[in-house]
N, C-alpha and C positions, 0 to 999 in steps of 0.2 A: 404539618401541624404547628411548627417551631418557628417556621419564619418571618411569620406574621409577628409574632412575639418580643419582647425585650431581650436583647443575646441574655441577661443575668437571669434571667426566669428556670432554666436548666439546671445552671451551676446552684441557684435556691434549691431546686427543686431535690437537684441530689444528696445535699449537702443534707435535707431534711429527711431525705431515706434510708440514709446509713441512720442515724439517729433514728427513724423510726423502727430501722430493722432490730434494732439493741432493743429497743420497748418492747415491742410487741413478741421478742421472745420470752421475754418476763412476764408481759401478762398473759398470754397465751396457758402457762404454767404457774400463776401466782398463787389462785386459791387452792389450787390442790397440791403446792406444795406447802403453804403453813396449812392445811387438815394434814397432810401427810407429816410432814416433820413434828407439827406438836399435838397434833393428836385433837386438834379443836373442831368444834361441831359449826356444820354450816353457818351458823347465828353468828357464833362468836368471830369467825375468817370473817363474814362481810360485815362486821364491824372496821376491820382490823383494813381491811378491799374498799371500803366505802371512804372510809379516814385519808389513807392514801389515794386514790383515785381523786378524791376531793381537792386534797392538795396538791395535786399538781395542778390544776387548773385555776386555783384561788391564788398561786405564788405565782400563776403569770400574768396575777394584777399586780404585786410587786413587783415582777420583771418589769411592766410595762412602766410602772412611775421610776424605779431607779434609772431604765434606760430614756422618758423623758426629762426627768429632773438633770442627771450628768452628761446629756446628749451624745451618749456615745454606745447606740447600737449595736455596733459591729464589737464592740470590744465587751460589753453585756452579753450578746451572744456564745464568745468564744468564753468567759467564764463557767455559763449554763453549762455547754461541751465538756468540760471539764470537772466539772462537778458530778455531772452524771454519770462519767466515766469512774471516779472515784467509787460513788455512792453503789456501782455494780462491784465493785471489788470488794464493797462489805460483805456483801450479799454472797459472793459465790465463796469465798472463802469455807470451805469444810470444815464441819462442826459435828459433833458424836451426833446422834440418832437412837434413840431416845434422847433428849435432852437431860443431861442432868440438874441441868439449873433454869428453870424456864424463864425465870424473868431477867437473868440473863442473856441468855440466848434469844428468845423471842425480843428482849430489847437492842440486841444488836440488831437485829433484822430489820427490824421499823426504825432504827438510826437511819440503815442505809437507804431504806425506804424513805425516808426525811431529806435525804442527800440528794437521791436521785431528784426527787420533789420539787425541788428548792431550784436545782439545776434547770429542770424542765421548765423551771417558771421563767428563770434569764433567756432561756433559749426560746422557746414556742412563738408566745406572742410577738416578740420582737423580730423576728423573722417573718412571720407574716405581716409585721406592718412594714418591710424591707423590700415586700413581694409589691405589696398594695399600692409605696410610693412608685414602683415602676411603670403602673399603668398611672398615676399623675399626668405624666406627658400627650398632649390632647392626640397624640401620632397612633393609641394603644390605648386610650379613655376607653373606646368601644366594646374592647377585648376583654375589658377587665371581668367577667364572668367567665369563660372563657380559660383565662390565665390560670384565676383560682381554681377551675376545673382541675387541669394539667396538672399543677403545683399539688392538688390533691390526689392526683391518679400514682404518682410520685410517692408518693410517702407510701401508699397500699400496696407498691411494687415490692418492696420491701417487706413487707406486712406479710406478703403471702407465703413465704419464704421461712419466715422465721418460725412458725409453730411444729414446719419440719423438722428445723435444726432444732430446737428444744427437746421435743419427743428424739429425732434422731439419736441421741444425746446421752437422754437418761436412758433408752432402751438400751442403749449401746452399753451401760457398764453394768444395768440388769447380767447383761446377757453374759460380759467377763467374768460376772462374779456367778452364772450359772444358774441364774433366775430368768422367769419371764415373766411380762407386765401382765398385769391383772386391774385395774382401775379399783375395784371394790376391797382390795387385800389390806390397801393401810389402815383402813377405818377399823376394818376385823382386827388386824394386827394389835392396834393400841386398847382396842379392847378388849381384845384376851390380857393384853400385860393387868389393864387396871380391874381386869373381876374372875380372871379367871376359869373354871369351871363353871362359874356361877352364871354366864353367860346364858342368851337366850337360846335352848337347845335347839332350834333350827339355826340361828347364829355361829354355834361350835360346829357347828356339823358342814356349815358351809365353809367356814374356817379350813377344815382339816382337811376337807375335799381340793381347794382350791393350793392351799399347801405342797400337796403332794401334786399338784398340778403344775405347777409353775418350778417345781424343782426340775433344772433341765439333767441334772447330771444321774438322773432315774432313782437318788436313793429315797427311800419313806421318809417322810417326817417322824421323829419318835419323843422330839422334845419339842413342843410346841414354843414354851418359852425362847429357847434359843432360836427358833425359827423367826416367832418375830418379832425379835431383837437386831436378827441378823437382816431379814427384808426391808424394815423400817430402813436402817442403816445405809444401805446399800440405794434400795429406792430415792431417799433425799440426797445423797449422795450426788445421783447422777444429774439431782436438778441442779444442786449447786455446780457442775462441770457446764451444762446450758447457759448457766449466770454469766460464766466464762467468754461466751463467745458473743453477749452482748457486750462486752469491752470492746472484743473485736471491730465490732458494727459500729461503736464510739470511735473507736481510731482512726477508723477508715471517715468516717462523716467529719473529723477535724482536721485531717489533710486535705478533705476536698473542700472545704470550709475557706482552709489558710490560702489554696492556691488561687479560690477567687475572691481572696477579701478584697480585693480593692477594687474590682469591677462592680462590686454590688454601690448604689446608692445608699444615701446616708439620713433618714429621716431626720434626725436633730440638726444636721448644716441646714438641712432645707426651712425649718423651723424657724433658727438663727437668721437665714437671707430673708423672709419674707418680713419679719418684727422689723429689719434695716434699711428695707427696699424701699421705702417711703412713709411719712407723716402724714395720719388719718384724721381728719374730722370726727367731731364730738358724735355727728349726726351716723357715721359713716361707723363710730365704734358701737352706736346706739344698735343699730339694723343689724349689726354682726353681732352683737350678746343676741340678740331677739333671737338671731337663726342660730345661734348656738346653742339656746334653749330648749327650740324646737329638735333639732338632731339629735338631743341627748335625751330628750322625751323619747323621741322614736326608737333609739335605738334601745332605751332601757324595757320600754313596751315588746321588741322582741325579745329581751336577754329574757325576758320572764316568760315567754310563751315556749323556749326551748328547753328550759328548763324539763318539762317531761316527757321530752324527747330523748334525753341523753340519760334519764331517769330510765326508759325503758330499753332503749339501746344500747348501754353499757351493760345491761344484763347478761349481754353474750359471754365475758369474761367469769359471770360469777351464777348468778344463776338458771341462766340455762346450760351453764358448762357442768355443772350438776343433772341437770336434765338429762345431759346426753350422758354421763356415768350413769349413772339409774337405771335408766329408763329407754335406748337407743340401744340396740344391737350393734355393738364395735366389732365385733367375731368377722363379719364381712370385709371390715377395711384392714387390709396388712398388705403391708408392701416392704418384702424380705429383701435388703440390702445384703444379707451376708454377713457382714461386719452386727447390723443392726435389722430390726426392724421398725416400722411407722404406722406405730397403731394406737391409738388412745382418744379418748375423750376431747384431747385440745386439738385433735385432728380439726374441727371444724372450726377454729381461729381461722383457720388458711380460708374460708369460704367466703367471709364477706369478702377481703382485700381482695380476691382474684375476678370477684362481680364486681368491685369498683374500676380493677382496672379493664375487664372484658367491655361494661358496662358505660363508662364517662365516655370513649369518641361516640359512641351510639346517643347518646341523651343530648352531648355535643347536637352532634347531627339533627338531631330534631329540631331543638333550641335556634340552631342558625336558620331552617327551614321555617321554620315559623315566623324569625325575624326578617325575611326576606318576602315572606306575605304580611306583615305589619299585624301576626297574630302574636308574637312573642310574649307570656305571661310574665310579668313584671314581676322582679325577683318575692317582694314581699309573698305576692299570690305562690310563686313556685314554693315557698316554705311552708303557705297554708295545706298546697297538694300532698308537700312530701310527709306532712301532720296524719295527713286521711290516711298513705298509703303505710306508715306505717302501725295504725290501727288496723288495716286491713290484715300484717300482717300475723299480729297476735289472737285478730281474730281466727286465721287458718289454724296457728296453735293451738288455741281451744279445743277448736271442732277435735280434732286429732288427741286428743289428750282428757277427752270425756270419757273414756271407760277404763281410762289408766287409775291402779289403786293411790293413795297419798303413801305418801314418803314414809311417815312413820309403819304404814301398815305394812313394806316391805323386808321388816327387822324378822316378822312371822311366816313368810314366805320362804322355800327351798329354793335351791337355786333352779329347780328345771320350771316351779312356777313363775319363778321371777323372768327367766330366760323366753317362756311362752309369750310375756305379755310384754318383751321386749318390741318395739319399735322400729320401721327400717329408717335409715340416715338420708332417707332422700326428704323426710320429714323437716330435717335438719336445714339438707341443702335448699328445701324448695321458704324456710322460714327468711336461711338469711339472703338469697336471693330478691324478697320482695322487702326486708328491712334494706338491702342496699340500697338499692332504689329510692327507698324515703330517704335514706343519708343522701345520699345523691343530689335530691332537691331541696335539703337542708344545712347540710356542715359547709360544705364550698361555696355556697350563694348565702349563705349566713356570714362567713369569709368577707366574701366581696361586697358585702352592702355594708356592714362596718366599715371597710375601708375609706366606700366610698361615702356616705355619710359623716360620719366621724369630723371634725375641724382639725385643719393641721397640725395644730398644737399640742391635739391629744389623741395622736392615734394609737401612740404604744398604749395609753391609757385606756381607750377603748377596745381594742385588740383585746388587752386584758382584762377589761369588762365582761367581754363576749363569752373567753375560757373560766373566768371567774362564775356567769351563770348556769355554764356546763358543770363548773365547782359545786355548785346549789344542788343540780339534778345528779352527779355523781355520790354527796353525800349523805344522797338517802335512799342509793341502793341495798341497805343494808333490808329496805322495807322487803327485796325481790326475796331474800335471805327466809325474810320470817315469815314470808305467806306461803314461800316451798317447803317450809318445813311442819305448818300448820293449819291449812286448809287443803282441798281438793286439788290435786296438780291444774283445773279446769280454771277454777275460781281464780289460781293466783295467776292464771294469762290473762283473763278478764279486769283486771284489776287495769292491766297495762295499757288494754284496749279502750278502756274507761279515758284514761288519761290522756293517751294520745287524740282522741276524738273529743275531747273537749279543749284540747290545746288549737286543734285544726279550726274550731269552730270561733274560738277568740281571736286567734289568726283572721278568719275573713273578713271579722266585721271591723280591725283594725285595716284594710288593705288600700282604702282608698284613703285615706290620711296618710300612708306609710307613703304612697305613689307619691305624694306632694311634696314630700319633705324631701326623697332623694332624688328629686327632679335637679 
């Protein structure tokens, strides 16, 4: 699969996986650790999920100018590394539980969330336009869909791994301090502390039940207060120990970083040779702004149509990982390490990454088959596809989620009504299965036509374009937030399937223009 390839595509590739595995254990565990630590309701987390999410993809528009503006990529890069390395050490450091001071505590949190952020933005994009110039060379032009593939399958190797370790993690010191995971216990937990008795009487009762449930060490609960006090505590606890081992993933991605810096090519020297390579005619600078023009039309014409792609697809992390608390029977999935066990809600983070990577040599495979009969859909069209299929697959979630009650009607329900109308996970696994597959024909060939579009001179800038539109569709995930908490569970997949099927539809009728321009 590799040898066809540029030897530096690997060393990228890794270097972006440890870096990915440090993320994706964070967000695997982000919304339900600030509802679990400060006690805040769906709404207000994807504010707080939507704000972050956004900025990391809008600061890898400033990644991309400061690393075109000082032309020094590789050293932009190893800042990112560094910074995000930090910005996880805000974050996992242990802090009480209850909070006693919220906008202290909550404001350190989103510091480090700013850190990481910020970091993300020197790193990301500049790394992919590091990948992009390697297929430059006309030896590897061909490949370049291809590459981006690989270089994608790469980061989700990682990907799949980490929502282990997080849950591994926190169950793990549940389980020292003689507790076991409940997904539904913190919400209960902060809400007894803030009303007490006064609670909704199916609400206390589900409380008291699950208390005495999850205590491993067999004794009754007798002071609900102090129970949780002590669960909250212990529960965020174990996230911040997870925070921990994304440093880990940071350390290990800045040594494999350091040992190939200097086989990776260098977009800004190559910038620099081509402005010195020769003296252009008036006429010759005239035809080059014209196609400059045009590429940055086109390319700005996609940043906008992905936009609701990434709108719907980042939901995995926020609201339908609420979904699957609710609403999915978790009772099924436990897999008893001994030390630990691996059960929760973020269990299905690990789903899409491992259909990315089961999934790209297969699509692979097609993709070269097709080009080898002169059928090969041209990247533009495979974005418009990946558009359909991922309306397709919100529509599957609909259908399956029509006779489920709304969120708020669940506060009135006991737990063995609740548990009836629980859901099996293969709902889960068959949803992100057919979202991969739309990623599949959109994040990595969204990748590689930036690249290859793009003018020299501004690919970090574009690269950062590209994550900056993801920035647009991530910051107003908060909307997935407010339609699960306020309309029919049915309604607010339709909402998504609205969006992506009219994104597919702008996509087509853009595609024979898009074909011309990265000709």
């Amino acid at each position: 699969m590799f040898n066809k390839h540029p030897k530096g595509l690997v060393a990228a590739a890794l270097a972006n996986m440890g870096e990915r595995f440090g993320f994706y254990i964070m967000m695997a565990i982000l919304t339900l650790f600030i509802s679990a630590k400060f006690g805040l309701s769906e709404t207000t987390t994807g504010y707080i999920y939507s704000a972050f999410y956004a900025s990391i993809y809008l600061l890898a528009l400033v990644g991309g100018i400061i690393a075109d503006k000082t032309k020094n990529f590789k050293g932009t890069i190893l800042v990112g590394l560094l910074l995000m390395a930090l910005g996880y050490l805000i974050i996992a450091i242990p802090t009480p539980t209850p909070v006693p001071n919220m906008p202290l505590y909550l404001g350190l949190t989103c510091l480090g969330l700013a850190v990481i952020a910020f970091g993300n933005g020197l790193f990301k994009g500049n790394l992919q336009a590091l990948v992009g110039q390697m297929y430059d060379n006309e030896k590897y032009s061909s490949l370049r869909d291809a590459g981006f593939q690989i270089f994608y399958m790469f980061i989700n190797v990682g990907a799949i791994f980490a929502p282990f370790i997080a849950i591994g993690v926190r169950n793990w010191w549940l389980k020292v301090n003689h507790f076991d995971y409940d997904a539904t216990l913190p919400e209960l937990c902060h809400k007894y502390l803030e009303q007490g008795q006064n609670m909704i009487p199916q609400e206390l009762e589900k409380l008291t039940t699950l208390a005495n449930t999850v205590s491993l060490d067999g004794t009754q609960v007798t002071d609900m207060t102090a129970f949780a006090n002590s669960y909250l505590d212990v529960f965020s606890r174990g996230f911040h120990y997870a925070f921990m081992a994304a440093i880990v993933a940071m350390l290990v991605s800045l040594v494999i970083y350091l040992a190939n810096k200097s086989k990776f090519p260098d977009p800004g020297k190559k910038v620099v040779e081509a402005a010195s390579a020769k003296t252009v005619t008036k006429e010759e600078v005239q035809m080059s702004a014209t196609e400059i023009r045009q590429r940055i039309y086109a390319l700005f014409a996609v940043f906008g149509v992905v936009i609701f792609f990434w709108l719907s697809f980042h939901q995995n992390g926020y609201s339908l990982t609420y979904f699957a608390r609710d609403y999915v029977d978790l009772s099924v999935i436990n897999i008893d390490l001994g030390f630990t066990q691996i059960k929760g809600a973020e269990i299905f983070q690990s789903v899409n990454p491992f259909f990315v990577v089961a999934l790209t040599p297969l699509i692979m495979w097609i993709f070269t088959s097709l080009k080898a009969k002169g059928k090969e859909p041209s990247t533009p069209m495979k974005i418009a596809i990946g558009m359909g299929i991922a309306a397709l697959a919100y529509i599957f979630l609909t259908v399956f989620s029509l006779t489920l009650p709304a969120k708020d009607e669940l506060s009135t329900m006991s737990a063995e009504a609740i548990n009836a109308i629980r859901v099996t996970p293969w709902i889960m696994i068959g949803l992100y299965f057919i979202l991969t597959v739309a990623e599949l024909f959109i994040s990595p060939l969204g990748l590689s036509f930036v690249s290859k579009v793009a003018p020299p001179h501004l690919q970090g800038l574009m690269q950062g374009c590209w994550l900056a539109a993801t920035a647009v569709g991530n910051s107003l995930l908060f909307i997935g937030g407010i339609l699960y908490t306020s309309v029919p569970i049915w309604v607010c997949w339709l909402v998504f399937v609205g969006a992506t099927a009219c994104s597919m539809i702008v996509m087509l009728s853009m595609v024979r223009w898009l074909e011309r321009v990265a000709k």
